[in-house]
PAZAPA-4460 file (N, C-alpha, C; in steps of 0.05 Angstrom, whole numbers, plus 32768, in hexadecimal, padded with zeros to 4 digits):
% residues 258
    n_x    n_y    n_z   ca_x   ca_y   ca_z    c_x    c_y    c_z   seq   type   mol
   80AB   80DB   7F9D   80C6   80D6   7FA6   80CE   80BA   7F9E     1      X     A
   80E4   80B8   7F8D   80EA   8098   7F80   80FD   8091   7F9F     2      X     A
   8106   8076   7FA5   8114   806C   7FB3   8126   805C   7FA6     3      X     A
   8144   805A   7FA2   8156   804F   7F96   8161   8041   7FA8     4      X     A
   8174   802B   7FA4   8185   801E   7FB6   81A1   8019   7F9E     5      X     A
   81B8   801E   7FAA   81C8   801C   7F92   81D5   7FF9   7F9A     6      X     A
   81DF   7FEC   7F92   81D7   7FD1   7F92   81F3   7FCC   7F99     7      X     A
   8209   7FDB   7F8B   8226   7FD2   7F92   8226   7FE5   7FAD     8      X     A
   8223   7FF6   7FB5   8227   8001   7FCA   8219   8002   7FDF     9      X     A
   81FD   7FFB   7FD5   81EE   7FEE   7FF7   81E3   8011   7FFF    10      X     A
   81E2   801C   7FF5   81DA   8034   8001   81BD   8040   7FEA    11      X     A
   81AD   8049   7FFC   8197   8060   7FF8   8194   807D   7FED    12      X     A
   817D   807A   7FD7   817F   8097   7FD2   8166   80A2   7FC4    13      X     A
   815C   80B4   7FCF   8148   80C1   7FC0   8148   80D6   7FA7    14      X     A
   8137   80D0   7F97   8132   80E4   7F87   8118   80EB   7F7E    15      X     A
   8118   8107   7F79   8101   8113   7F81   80F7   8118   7F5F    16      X     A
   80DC   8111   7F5D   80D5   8108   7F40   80B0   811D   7F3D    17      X     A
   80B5   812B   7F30   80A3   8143   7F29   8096   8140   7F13    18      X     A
   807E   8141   7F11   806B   8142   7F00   806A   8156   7EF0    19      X     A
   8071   8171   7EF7   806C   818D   7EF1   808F   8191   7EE0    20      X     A
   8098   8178   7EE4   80B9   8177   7ED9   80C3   8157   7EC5    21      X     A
   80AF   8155   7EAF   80BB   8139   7EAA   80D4   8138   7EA9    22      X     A
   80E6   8148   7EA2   80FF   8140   7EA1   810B   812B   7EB9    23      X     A
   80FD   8134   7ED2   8105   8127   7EEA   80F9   8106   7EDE    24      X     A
   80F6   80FF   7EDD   80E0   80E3   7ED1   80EE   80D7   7EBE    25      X     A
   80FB   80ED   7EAB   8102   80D9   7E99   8127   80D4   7EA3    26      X     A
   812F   80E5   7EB1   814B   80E5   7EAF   8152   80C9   7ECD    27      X     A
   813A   80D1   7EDA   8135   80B8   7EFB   8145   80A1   7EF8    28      X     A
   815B   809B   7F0A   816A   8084   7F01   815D   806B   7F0B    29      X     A
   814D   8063   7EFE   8139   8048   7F00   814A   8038   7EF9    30      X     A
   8141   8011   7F08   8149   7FFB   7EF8   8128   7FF3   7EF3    31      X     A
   813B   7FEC   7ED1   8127   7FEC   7EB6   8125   7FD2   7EBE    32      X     A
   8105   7FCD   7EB3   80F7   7FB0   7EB5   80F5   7FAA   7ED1    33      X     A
   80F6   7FB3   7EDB   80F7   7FB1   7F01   80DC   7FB9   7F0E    34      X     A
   80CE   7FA4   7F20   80B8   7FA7   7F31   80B6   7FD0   7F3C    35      X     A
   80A0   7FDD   7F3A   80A0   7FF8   7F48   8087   7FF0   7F53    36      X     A
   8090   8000   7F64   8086   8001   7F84   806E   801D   7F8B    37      X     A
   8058   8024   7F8A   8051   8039   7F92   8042   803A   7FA9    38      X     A
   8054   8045   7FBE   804A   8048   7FDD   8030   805E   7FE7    39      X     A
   8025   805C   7FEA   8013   8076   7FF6   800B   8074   8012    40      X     A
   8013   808E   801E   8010   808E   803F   7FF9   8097   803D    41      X     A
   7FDF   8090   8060   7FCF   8095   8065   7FC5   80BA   8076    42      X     A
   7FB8   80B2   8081   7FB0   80D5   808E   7FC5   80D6   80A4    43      X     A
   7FCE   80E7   80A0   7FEC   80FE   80B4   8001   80F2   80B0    44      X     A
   8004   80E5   8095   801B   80DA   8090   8030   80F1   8075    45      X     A
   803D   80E2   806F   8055   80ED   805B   8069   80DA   804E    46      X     A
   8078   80DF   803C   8084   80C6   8032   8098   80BB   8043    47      X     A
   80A1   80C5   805B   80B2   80B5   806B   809B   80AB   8082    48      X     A
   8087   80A0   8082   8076   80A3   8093   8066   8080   808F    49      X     A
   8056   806B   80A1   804E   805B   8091   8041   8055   8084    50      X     A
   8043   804B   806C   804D   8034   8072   8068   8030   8063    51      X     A
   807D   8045   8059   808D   804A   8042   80A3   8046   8060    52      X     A
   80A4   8050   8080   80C2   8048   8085   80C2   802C   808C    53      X     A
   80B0   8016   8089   80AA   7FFE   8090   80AE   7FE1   8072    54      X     A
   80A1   7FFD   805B   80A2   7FE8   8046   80C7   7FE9   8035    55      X     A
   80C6   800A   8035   80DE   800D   8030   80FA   7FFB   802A    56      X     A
   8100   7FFC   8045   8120   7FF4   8057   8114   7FD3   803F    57      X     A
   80FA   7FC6   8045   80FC   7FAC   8038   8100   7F9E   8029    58      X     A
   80EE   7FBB   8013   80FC   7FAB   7FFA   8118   7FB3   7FF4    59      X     A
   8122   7FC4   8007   813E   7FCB   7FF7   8153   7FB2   7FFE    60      X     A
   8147   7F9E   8017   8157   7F8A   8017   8151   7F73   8004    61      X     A
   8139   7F7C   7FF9   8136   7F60   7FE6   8145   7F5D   7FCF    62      X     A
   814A   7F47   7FC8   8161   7F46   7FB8   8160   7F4D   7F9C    63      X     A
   8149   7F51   7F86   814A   7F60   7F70   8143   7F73   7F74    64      X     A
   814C   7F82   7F61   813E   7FA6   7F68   8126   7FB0   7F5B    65      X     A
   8120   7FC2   7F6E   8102   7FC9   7F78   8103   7FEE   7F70    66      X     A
   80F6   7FF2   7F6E   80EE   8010   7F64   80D9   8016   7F71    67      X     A
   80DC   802B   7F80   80CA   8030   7F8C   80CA   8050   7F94    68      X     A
   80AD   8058   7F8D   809D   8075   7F96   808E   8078   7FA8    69      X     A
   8094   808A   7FB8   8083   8095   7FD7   8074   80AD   7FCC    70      X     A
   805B   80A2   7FCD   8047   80C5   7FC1   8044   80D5   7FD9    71      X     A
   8049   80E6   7FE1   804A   80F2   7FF7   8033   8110   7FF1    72      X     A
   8023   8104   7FFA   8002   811C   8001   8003   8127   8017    73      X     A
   8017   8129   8025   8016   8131   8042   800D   814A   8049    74      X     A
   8005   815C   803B   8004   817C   803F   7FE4   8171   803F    75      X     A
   7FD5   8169   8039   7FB7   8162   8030   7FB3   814C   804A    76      X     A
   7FBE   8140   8054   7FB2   8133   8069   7FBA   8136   808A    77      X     A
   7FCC   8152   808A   7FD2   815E   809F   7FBD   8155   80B6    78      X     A
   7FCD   8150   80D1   7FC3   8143   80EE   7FB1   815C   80F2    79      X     A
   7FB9   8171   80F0   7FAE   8193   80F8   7F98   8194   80E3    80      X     A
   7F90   8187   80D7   7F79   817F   80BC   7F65   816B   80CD    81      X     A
   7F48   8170   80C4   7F36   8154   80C9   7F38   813C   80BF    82      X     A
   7F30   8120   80BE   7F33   8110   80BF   7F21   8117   809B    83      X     A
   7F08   8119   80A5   7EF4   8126   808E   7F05   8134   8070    84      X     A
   7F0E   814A   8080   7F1F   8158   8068   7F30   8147   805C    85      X     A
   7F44   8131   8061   7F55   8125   805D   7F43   810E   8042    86      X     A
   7F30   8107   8052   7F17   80FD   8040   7F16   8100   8029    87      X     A
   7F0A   811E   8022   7F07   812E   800A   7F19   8133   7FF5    88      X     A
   7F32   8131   8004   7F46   8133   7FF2   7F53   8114   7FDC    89      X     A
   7F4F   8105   7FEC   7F4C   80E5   7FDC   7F45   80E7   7FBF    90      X     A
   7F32   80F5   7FB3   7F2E   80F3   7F9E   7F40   8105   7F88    91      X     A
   7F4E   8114   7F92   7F6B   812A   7F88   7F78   811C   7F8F    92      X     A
   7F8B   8113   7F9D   7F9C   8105   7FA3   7F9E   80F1   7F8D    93      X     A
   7F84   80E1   7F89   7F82   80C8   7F75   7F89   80CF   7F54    94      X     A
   7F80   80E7   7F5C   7F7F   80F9   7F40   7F9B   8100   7F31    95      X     A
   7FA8   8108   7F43   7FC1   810D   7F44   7FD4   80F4   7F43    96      X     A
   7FD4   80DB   7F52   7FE6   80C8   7F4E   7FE7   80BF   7F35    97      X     A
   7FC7   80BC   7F26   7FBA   80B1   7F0E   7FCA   80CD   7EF9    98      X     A
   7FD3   80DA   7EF9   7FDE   80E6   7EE9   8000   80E8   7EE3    99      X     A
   8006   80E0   7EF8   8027   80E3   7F00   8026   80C4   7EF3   100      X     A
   801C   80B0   7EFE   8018   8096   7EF0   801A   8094   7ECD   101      X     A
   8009   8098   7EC2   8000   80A5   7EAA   801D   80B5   7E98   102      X     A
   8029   80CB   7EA7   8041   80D2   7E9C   8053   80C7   7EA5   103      X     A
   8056   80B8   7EBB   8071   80A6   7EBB   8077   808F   7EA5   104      X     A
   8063   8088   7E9C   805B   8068   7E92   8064   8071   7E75   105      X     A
   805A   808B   7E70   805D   8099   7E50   807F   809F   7E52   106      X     A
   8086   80A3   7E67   80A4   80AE   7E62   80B6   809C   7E62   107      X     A
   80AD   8084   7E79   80C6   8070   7E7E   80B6   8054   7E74   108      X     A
   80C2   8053   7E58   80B6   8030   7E4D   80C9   801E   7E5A   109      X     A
   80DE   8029   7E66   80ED   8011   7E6B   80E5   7FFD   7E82   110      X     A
   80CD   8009   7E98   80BB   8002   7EB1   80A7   8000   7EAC   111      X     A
   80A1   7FEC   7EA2   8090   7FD4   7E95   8068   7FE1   7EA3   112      X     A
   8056   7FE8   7E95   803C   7FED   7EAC   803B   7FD6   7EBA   113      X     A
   803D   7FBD   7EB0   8032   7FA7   7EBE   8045   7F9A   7ED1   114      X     A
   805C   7FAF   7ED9   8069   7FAB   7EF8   8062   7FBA   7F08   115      X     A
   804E   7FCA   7F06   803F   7FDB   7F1D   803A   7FD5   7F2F   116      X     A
   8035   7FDA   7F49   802C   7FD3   7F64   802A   7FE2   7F74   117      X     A
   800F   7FF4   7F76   8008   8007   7F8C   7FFC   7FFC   7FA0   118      X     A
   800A   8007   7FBB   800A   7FF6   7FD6   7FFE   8012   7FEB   119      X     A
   7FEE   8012   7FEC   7FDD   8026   8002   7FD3   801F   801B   120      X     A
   7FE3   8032   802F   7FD2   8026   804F   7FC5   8041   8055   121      X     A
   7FA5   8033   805C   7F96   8040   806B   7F83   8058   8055   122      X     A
   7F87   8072   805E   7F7F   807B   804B   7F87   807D   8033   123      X     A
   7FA1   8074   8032   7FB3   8074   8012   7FA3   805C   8006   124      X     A
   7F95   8047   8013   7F8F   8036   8002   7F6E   8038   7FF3   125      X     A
   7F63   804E   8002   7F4C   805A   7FF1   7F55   806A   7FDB   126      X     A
   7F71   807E   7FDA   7F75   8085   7FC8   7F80   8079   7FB2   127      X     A
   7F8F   805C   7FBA   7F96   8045   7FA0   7F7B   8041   7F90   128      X     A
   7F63   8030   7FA4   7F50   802F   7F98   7F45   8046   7F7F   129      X     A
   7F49   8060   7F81   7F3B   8071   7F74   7F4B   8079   7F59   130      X     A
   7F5F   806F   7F59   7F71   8072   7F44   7F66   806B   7F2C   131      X     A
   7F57   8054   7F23   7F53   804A   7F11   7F3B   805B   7F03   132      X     A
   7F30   8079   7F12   7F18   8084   7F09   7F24   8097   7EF8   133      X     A
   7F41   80A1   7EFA   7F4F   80AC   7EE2   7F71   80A5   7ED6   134      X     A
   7F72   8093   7EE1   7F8A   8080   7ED1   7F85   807D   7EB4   135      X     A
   7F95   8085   7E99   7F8D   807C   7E85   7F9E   8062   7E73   136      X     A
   7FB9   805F   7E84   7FCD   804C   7E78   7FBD   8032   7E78   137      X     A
   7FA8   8029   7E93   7F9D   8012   7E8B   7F98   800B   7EAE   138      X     A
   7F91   7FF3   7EB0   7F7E   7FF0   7ECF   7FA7   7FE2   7EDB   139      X     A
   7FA4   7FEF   7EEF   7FB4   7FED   7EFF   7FC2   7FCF   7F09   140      X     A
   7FD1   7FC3   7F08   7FD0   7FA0   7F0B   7FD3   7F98   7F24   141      X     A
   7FDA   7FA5   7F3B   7FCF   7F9F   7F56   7FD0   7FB9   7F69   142      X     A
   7FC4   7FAD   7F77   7FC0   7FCA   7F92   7FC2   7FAE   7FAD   143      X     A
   7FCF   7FC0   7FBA   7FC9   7FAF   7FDB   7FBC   7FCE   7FE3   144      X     A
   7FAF   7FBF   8002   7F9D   7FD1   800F   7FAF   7FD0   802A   145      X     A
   7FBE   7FE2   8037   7FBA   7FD5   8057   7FAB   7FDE   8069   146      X     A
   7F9C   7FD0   8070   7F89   7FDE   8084   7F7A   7FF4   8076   147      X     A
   7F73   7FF2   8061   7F61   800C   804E   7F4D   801C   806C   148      X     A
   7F4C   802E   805A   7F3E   8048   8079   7F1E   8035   806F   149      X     A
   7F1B   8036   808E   7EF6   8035   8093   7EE8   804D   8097   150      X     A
   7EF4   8060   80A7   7EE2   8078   80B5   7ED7   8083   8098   151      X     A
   7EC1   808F   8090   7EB7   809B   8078   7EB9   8087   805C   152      X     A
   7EBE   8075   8058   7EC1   805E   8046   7EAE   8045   8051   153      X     A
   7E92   8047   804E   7E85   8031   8052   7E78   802D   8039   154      X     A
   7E76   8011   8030   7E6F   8009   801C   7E4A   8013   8015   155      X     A
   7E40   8012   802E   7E20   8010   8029   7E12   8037   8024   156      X     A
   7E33   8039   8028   7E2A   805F   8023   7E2F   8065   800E   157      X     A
   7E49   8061   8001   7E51   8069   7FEB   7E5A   8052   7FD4   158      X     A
   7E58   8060   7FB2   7E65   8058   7FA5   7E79   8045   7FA7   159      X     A
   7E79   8029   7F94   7E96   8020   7F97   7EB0   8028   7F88   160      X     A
   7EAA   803C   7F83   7EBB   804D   7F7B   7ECF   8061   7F8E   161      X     A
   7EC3   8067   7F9D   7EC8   8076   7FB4   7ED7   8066   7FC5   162      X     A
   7EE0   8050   7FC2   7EF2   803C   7FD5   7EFB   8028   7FD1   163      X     A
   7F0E   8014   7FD3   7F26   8007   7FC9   7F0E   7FEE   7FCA   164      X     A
   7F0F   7FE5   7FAC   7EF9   7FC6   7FB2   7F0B   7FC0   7F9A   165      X     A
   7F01   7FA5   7F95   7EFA   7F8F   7F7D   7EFF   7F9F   7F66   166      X     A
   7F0F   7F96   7F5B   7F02   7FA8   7F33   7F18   7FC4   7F39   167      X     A
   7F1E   7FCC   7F49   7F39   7FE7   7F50   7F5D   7FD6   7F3C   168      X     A
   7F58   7FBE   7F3D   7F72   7FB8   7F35   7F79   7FA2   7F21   169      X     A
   7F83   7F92   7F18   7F80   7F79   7F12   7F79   7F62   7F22   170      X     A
   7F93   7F65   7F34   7F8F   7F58   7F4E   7F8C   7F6E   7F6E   171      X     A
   7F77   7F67   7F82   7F80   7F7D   7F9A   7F8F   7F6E   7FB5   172      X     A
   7F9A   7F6B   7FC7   7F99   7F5F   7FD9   7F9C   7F72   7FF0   173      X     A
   7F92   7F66   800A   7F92   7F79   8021   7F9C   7F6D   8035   174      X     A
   7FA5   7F7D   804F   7FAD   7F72   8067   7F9B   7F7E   807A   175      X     A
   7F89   7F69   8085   7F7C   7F7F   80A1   7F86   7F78   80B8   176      X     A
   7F8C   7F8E   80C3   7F8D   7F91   80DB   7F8A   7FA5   80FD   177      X     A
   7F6E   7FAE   80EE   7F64   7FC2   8106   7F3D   7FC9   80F4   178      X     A
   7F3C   7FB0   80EC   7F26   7FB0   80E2   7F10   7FB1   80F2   179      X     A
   7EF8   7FC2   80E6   7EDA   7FD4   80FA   7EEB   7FE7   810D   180      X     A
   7EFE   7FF0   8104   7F08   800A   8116   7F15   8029   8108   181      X     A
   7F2C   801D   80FF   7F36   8033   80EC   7F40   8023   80CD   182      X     A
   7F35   8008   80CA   7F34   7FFC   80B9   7F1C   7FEA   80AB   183      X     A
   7F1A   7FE9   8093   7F00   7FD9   808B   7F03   7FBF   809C   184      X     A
   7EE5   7FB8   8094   7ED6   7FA1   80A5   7ED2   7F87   809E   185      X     A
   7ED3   7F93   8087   7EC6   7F77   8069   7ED6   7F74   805D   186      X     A
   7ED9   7F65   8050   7EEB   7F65   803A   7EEA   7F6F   801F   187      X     A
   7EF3   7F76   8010   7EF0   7F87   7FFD   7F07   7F84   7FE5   188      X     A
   7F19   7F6A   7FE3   7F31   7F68   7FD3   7F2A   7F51   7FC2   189      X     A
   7F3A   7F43   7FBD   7F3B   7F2E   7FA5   7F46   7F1D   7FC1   190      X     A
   7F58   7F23   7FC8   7F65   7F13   7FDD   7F62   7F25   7FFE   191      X     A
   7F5D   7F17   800F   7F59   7F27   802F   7F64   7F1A   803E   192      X     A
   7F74   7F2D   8050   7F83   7F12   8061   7F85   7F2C   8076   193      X     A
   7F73   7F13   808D   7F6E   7F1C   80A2   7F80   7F0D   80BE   194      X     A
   7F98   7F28   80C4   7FAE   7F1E   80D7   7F9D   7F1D   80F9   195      X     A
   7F9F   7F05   810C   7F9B   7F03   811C   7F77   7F0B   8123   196      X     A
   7F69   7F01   8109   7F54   7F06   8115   7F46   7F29   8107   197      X     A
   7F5F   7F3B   8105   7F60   7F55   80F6   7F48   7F64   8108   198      X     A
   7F53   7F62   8120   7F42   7F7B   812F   7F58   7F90   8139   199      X     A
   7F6B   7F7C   8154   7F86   7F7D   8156   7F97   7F6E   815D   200      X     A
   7FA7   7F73   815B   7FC7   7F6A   814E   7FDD   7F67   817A   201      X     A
   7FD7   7F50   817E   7FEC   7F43   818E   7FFE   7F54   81A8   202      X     A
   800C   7F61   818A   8020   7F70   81A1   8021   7F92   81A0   203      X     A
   8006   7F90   8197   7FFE   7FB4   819C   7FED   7FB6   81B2   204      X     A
   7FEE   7FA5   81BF   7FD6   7FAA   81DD   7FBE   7FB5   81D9   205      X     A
   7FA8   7FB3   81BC   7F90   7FC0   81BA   7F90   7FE3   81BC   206      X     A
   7FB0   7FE6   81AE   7FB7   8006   819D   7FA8   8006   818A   207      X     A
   7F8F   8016   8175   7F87   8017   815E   7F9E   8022   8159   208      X     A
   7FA9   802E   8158   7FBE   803B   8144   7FD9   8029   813A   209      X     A
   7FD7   801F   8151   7FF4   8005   814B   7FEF   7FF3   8137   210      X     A
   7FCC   7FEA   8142   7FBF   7FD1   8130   7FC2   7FD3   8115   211      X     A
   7FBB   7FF0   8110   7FAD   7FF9   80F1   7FD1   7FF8   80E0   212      X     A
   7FDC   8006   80F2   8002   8002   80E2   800E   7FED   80DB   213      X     A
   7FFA   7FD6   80EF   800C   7FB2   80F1   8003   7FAA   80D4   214      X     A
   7FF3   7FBA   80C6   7FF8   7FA7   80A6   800E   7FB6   8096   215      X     A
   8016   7FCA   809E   8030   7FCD   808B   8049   7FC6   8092   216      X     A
   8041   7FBE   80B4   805E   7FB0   80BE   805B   7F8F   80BF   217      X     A
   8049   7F82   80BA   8044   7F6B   80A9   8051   7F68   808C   218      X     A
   803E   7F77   8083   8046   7F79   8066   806C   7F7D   8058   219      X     A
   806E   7F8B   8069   8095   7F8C   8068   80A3   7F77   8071   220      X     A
   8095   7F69   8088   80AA   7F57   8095   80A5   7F40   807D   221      X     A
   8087   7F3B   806A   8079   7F24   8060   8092   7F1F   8043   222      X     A
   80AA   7F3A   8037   80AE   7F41   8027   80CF   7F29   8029   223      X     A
   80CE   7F35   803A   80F1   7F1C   803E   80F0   7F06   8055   224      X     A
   80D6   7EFE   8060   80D6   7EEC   807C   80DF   7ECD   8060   225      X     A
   80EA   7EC5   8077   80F5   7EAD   806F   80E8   7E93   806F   226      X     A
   80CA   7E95   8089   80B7   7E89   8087   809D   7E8F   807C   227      X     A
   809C   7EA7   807D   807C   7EB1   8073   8061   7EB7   8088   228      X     A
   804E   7EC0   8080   8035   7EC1   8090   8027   7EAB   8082   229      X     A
   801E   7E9D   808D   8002   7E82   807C   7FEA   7E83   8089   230      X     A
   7FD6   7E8A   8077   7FBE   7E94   8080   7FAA   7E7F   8076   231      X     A
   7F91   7E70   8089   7F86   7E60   8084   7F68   7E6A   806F   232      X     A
   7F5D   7E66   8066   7F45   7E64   8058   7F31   7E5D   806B   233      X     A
   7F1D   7E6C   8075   7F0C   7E67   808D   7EF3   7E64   8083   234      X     A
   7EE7   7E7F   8074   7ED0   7E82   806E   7ECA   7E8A   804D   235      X     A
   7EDA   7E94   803C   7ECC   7E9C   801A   7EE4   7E93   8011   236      X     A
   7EE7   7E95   7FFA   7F02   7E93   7FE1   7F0A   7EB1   7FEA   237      X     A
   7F27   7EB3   7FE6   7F2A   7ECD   7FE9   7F2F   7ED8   8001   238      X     A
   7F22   7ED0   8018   7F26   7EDF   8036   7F3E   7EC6   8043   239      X     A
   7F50   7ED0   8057   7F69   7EC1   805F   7F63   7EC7   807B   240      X     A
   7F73   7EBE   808D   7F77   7EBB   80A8   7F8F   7EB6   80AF   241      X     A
   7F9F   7EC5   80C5   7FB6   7EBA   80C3   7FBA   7ECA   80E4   242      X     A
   7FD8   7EBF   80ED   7FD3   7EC7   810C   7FF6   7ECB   810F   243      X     A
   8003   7EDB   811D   8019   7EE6   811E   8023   7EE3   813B   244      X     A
   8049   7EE2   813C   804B   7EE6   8153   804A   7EFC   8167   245      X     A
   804E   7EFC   817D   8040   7F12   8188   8061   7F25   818F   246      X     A
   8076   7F29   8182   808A   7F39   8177   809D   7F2F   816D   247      X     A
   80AC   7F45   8158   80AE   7F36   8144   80CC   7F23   813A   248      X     A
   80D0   7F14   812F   80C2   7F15   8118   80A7   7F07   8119   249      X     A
   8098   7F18   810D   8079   7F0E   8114   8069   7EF0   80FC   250      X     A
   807D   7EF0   80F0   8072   7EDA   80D9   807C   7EBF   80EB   251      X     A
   805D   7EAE   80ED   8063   7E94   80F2   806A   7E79   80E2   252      X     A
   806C   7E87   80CA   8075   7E6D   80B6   805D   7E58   80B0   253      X     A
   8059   7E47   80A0   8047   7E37   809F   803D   7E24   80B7   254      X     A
   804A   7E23   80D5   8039   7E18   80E2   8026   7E2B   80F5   255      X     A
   802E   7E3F   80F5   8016   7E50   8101   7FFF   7E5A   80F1   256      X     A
   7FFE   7E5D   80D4   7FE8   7E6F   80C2   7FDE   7E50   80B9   257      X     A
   7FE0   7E34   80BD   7FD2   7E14   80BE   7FD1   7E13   80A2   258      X     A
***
């Protein structure tokens, strides 16, 4: 599903973009040379679901235009589905984006590969990770993680293939925040930036579910805040720290992240 914003009129609009239909792809009223956006929702989600109604609304206020796709797997990670099953399917899912990718890129030269940016929370961000095992346009130039899934994704069990690490993108960066719960533990990006500590998050009262969502509602507010999140360097190159207010707007600007 592409996401349009029409620029003189301020108003929203979807269009629905089919693999099984290039025509839809090539006729898509894209702005050419313009940043695209590829969203992927986690388990019992859908493309109106997070982290797509959070990242959304954001960039449509940002001031150049943004192109942006919501992959919507929702039939495959159904709530009435295991956690497990939802699992299994990660590697189809990856399979599938990596192909729609692949024929978009062949159809529309005018959207540059190297304005790509696949942005995955939770379990969408194991499925960013896996993309690159059948992508053939070329290695992907960034992925964010939010909160990448932990449950069934531990590094010391499986393949690094099997989960969003190092070497998945050009560049990766992540947001934790519900990390050793329903989010990784370690770090696993080029860049890690761990909000409030990245267990939980201030003004969710020790909700896992709120915690694990507060990186895509970070990550949206991080897109147009006027001050920013500033995250200190504590312990490796690479890993961040940073600490938020406790509602929002939650970015403390450079005197809170030191």
């Amino acid at each position: 599903m592409l996401t349009l914003k029409d620029l003189e009129m301020n108003n929203y609009e979807e269009y629905l973009l089919d693999p099984f239909n290039p025509t839809t792809i090539k006729q898509a009223p894209l702005y050419p040379d313009c940043p695209l956006k590829v969203l992927i929702h986690g388990f019992t989600g859908n493309r109106s679901y997070t982290p797509n109604m959070e990242i959304r609304p954001a960039y449509m206020q940002y001031p150049p235009p943004v192109n942006m796709i919501s992959v919507d797997y929702g039939s495959l990670v159904l709530e009435e589905c295991s956690y497990l099953l939802a699992t299994e399917n990660v590697p189809f899912v990856s399979k599938c984006v990596a192909q729609f990718l692949d024929l978009f890129f062949e159809t529309r030269t005018d959207v540059p590969f190297d304005h790509l940016h696949v942005i995955g929370m939770s379990l969408g961000a194991q499925v960013s990770g896996q993309i690159k095992r059948h992508l053939k346009i070329g290695k992907i130039p960034r992925i964010t993680g939010l909160d990448a899934a932990m449950p069934l994704f531990f590094s010391h069990v499986q393949s690094d293939t099997k989960y969003l690490n190092k070497g998945d993108a050009v560049v990766i960066d992540c947001i934790h925040t519900n990390a050793g719960e329903k989010g990784k533990l370690l770090p696993y990006a080029n860049i890690d930036f761990y909000a409030n500590g990245g267990h939980h998050q201030p003004h969710c009262h020790k909700n896992s579910s709120c915690d694990h969502a507060a990186s895509a509602v970070f990550y949206a507010e991080s897109i147009n805040s006027p001050v920013g999140f500033w995250g200190r360097n504590k312990e490796a190159h690479g890993t961040y720290w940073f600490v938020t207010n406790k509602e929002p707007p939650y970015a403390e600007g450079f005197a809170g992240g030191g």
